[in-house]
N, C-alpha and C positions, 0 to 999 in steps of 0.2 A: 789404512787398516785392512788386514785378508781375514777370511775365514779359511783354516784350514780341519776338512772334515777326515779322519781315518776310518778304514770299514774294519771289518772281523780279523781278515788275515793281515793286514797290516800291525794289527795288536794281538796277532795269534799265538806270538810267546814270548819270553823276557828277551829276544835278541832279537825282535821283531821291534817289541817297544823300545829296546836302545835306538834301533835304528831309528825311528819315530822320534825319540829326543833329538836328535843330530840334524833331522830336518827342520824342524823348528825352530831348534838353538840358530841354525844358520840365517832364519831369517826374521829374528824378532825383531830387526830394524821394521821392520815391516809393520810392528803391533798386532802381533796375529791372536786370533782367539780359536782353539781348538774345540773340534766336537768329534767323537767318538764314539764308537759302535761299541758292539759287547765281544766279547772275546770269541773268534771264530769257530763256530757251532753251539753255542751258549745258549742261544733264543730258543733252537731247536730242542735244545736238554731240556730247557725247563719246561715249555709245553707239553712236552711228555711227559714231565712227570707230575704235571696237575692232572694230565688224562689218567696217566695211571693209579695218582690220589684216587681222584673222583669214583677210579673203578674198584677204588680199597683192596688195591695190590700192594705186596711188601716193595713188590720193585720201587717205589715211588722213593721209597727211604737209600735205597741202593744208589737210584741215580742223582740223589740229592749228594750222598757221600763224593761221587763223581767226580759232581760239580766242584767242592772243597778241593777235592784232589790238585787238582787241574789248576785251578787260584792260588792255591797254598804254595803249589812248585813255583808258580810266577812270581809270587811275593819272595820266596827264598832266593832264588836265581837274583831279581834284582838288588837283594839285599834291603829288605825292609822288613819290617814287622808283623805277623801275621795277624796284632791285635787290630792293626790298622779297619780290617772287613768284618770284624766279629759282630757287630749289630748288625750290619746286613746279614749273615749269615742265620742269626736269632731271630729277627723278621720273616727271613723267607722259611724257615724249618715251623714258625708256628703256622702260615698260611697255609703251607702244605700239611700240614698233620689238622687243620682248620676241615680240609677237603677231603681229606681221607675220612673221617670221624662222620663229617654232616654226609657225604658222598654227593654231594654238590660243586658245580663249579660258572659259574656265572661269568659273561661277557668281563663284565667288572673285575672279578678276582681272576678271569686270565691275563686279563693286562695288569693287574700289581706282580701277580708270577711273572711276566713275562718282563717288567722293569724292571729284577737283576740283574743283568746281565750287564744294562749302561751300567748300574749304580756301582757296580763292581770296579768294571774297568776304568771308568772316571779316577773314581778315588785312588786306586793302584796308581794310574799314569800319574795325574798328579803328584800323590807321595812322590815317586820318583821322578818327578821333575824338580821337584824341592832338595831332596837327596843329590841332584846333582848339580846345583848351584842357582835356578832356575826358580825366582819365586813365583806359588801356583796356588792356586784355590779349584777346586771340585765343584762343578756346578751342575745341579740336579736343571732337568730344562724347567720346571716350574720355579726355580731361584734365578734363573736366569731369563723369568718372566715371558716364556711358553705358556698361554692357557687355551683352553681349544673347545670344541663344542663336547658333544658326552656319548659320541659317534663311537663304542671302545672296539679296538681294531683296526679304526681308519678314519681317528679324528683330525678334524682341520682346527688349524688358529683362527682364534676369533679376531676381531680388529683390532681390540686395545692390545693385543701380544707387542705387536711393534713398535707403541710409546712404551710398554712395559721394560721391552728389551733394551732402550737408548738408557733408562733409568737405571737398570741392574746393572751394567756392563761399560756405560761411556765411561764412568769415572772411576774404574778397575786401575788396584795400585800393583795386584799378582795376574798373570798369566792365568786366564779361565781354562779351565780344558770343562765343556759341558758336556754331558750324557745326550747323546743320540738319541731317536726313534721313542721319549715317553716323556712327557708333560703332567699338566694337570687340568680338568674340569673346572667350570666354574665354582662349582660348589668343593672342591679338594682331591676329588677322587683323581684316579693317577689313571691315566691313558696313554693310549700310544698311537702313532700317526702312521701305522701300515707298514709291512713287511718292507725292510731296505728304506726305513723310513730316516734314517740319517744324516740322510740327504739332503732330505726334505728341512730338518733341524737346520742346518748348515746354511741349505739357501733363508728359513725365515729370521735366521740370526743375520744374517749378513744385509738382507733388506731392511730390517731392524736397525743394524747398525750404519747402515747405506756404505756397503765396505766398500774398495778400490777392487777387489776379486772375491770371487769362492773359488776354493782348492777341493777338490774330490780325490783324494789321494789315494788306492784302489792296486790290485793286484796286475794290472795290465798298461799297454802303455799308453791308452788313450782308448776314443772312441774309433772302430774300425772298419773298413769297408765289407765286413761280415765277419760272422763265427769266427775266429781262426779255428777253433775245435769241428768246425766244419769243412771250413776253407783256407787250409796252410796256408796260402799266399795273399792273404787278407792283409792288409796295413791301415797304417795310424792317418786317420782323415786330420789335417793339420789347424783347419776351422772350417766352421759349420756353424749355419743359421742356429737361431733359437725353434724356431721352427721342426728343423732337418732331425737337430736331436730332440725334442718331444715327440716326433713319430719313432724314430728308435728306439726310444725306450719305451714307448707303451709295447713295438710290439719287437720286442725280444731283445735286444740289446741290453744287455743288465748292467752295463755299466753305469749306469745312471738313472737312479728313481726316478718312474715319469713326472711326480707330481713335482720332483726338484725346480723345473724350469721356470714354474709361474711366478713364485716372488720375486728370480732372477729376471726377468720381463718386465714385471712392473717396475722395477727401479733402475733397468737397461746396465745390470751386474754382469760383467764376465764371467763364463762357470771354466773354470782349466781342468781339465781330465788328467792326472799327472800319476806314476808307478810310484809306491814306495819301494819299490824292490830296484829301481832302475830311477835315480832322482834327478838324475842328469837329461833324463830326457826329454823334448820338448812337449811330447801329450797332446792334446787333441783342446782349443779352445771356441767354447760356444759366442757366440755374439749376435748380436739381434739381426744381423746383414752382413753374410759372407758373400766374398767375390764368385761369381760361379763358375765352377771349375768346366777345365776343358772337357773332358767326360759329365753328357748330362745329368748322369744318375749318381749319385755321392754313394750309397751303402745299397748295402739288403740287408733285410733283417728277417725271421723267421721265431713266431710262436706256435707252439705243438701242443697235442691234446685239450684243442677247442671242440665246441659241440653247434654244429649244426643245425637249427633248426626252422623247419619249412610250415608255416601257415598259408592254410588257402579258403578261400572264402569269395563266394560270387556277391556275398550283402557288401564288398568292398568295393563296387564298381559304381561311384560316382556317388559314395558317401563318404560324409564329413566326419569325421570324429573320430575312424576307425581304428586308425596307426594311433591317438590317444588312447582308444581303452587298451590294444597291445600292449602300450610300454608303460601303461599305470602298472599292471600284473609284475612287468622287471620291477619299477622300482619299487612293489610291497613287499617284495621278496627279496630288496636289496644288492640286486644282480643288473649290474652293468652290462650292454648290449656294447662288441667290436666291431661286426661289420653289418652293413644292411647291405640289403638288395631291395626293390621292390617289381611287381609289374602291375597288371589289370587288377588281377583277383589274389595275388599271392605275395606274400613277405619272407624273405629269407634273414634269420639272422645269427648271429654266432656270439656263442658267450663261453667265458673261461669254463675249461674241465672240473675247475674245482668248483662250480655252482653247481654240480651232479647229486648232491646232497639237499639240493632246492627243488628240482628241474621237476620231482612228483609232483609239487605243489603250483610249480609253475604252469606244466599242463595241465592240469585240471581245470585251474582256474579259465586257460587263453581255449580250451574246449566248449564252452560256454560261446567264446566267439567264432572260430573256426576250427576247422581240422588239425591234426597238428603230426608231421610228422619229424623223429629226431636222429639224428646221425653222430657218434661219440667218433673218438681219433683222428680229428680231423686238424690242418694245420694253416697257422696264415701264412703268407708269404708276403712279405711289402717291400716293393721296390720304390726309394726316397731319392729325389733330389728336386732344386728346384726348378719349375717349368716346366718337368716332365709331360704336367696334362697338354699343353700348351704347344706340343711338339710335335709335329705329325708322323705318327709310323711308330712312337716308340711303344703305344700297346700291341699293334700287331706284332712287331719284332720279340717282343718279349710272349705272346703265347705262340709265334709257330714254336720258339726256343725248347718251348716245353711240350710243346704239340710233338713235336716230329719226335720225342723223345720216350712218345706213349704216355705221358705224365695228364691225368683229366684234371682238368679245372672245371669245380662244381659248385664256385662261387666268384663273383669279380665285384671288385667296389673300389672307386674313384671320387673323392671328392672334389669339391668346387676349388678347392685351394689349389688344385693345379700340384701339387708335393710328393704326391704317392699314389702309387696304384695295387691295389691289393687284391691277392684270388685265395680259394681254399682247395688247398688239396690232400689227400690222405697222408697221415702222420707217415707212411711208410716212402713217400714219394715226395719227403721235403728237402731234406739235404743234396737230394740231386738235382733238385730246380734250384736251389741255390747256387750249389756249386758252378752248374750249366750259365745261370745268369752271370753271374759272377767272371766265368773266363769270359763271356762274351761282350760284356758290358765295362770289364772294370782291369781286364789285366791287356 
């Protein structure tokens, strides 16, 4: 049994989703279980237009109409019925007129807004996979026994998900195709498992189901030795640790949700990075121990618009407790720390641009402990492979690279795992430490 996951642009229009039946069709020897995303830039519509509900704009009605627009052509193109989505439709036109009226909008009611998008595209693919010879069922990920803590925006599955999922799904007589990225709470309410959370569905379905593969079926043709939107001459890494790709993707590599990897670990799953644009090609697959390749460093990878921030304090010099009360303040304010530094008296550390909306509150509170100074536009730069710590010379080589180039490093962090080595440098001074590493390390 595989699991095979499609993202946005893969289901981005009726000739996208034919193609999508064609790869499937070919390999239902396989007993494969589909999960799918929402229709490319779907998620984004409807967030907007709860915001815009909440702020009891007409626009909200406007871009709901959009939304129909956009589904209604898909269902025509395929040839199916338009009556097929009209409850969904009813559902989400009352939530949003629910938002407009109260001018309210709660964690909770933006992830029911935000689970259109799977609930749509499911049922579509579906239908047409029935339509073309193919029998299929729609499976919402709470029916397909997804249940998660009540975390809305970036919930996790709880333990009993995984007997849940052997239950709903081993003894499947039609083709599941599940909804992506949104579950349900213990108590019923509907949640969702984080931006590009599809992934994440895909690999708990498949440790669930203890599949032979997961399939990430995606607009590129694997995971790559950088950007190509950076780095033209970037190519498809052919395998790579479990490891190799969990730093990737945390830090820039979006071909694959970080959180994707952990179920695939725990039950030692293969994840295949595979194009649906390009089906023929071999893609990029993860495995718990790859061979290590001739070139020590596998990728680079590069995140932008992080925030820098510097604490310093002399009460930290040979006291216990310190770095606990710092990262009590990240996590009441629910803001993940990427890199550390430390020395004597001071703590460097960087957290996403979009915590910018937190960060008032976060320094006020870390002011109480030390001083606090912040620095916005700032980018990481992570160079991955395995044994790099472990190698002599390859951090000096890699900052003369960017030294001799004018490029300042105003952050550096390596951890114990020996896998990567990370620095921070200004958003404007990132693609060219890339690039630089890049010819020099990897062509």
């Amino acid at each position: 049994m595989i699991v095979m996951k499609f993202g946005g642009t893969s289901v981005g229009d009726a000739g996208a989703i034919e193609r999508v039946r064609k790869i499937v069709a070919a390999r239902l020897r396989d007993d494969p279980v589909v999960v799918v995303s929402a229709v490319a830039g779907i998620t984004n519509l409807l967030l907007e237009t709860a915001r815009e509900a909440r702020g009891r704009s007409r626009q909200a009605m406007s871009m709901l109409e959009r939304l129909y627009v956009i589904h209604d052509g898909i269902i025509r193109e395929l040839g199916l019925t338009e009556q097929l989505v009209a409850k969904e439709y009813e559902y989400l036109k009352e939530v949003v007129h629910g938002i407009y009226y109260l001018g309210e909008l709660t964690p909770r009611t933006l992830d029911y807004v935000a689970s259109f998008g799977e609930r749509l595209s499911a049922r579509i693919i579906s239908a047409y996979f029935v339509s073309r010879g193919i029998p299929s069922r729609a499976y919402m990920g709470w029916e397909a026994g997804i249940i998660t803590n009540t975390e809305h925006g970036n919930a996790s599955p709880l333990p009993e998900t995984y007997a849940m999922i052997r239950v709903k799904l081993r003894s499947r007589k039609k083709l599941p195709v599940v909804t992506g990225f949104i579950a349900r709470g213990a108590h019923g309410e509907i949640t969702t498992l984080g931006r590009g959370g599809s992934d994440f569905t895909a690999a708990i379905v498949g440790r669930g189901l203890n599949a032979k593969e997961i399939q990430i079926w995606t607009d590129v043709t694997g995971i790559m030795t950088a950007d190509p939107r950076i780095v033209p001459r970037a190519r498809t890494i052919g395998r790579l640790s479990y490891a190799e790709a969990a730093e990737l993707a945390y830090f820039g590599a979006k071909v694959l949700h970080p959180r994707t990897i952990e179920p695939a670990v725990e039950r030692d799953i293969p994840v295949r990075i595979l194009n649906t644009f390009e089906p023929a090609a071999a893609g990029s697959l993860v495995v718990r121990k790859a061979k290590r390749p001739k070139r020590l460093i596998r990728a680079i990878a590069s995140k932008k618009n992080n925030i820098l921030i510097n604490l310093r304090s002399t009460r930290m010099l040979d006291a216990h407790g310190y770095l606990a009360r710092i990262f009590e303040v990240f996590k009441h304010y629910a803001v993940p720390v990427d890199l550390i530094a430390t020395s004597e008296v001071s703590v460097s550390v960087t957290v996403d641009g979009n915590a910018a909306p937190r960060l008032r509150g976060i320094i006020d509170d870390l002011g109480r402990i030390c001083t606090t100074r912040t620095v916005e536009n700032r980018s990481i730069v992570c160079v991955v492979g395995e044994g790099i710590g472990r190698t002599p010379n390859v951090a000096g080589k890699i900052f003369r690279i960017v030294g001799r180039e004018g490029i300042n490093v105003e952050m550096i962090s390596q951890a114990s795992s020996a896998l990567n080595i990370s620095f921070l440098v200004r958003n404007s001074d990132t693609d060219r430490a890339v690039r630089l590493l890049h010819r020099e390390f990897l062509e």
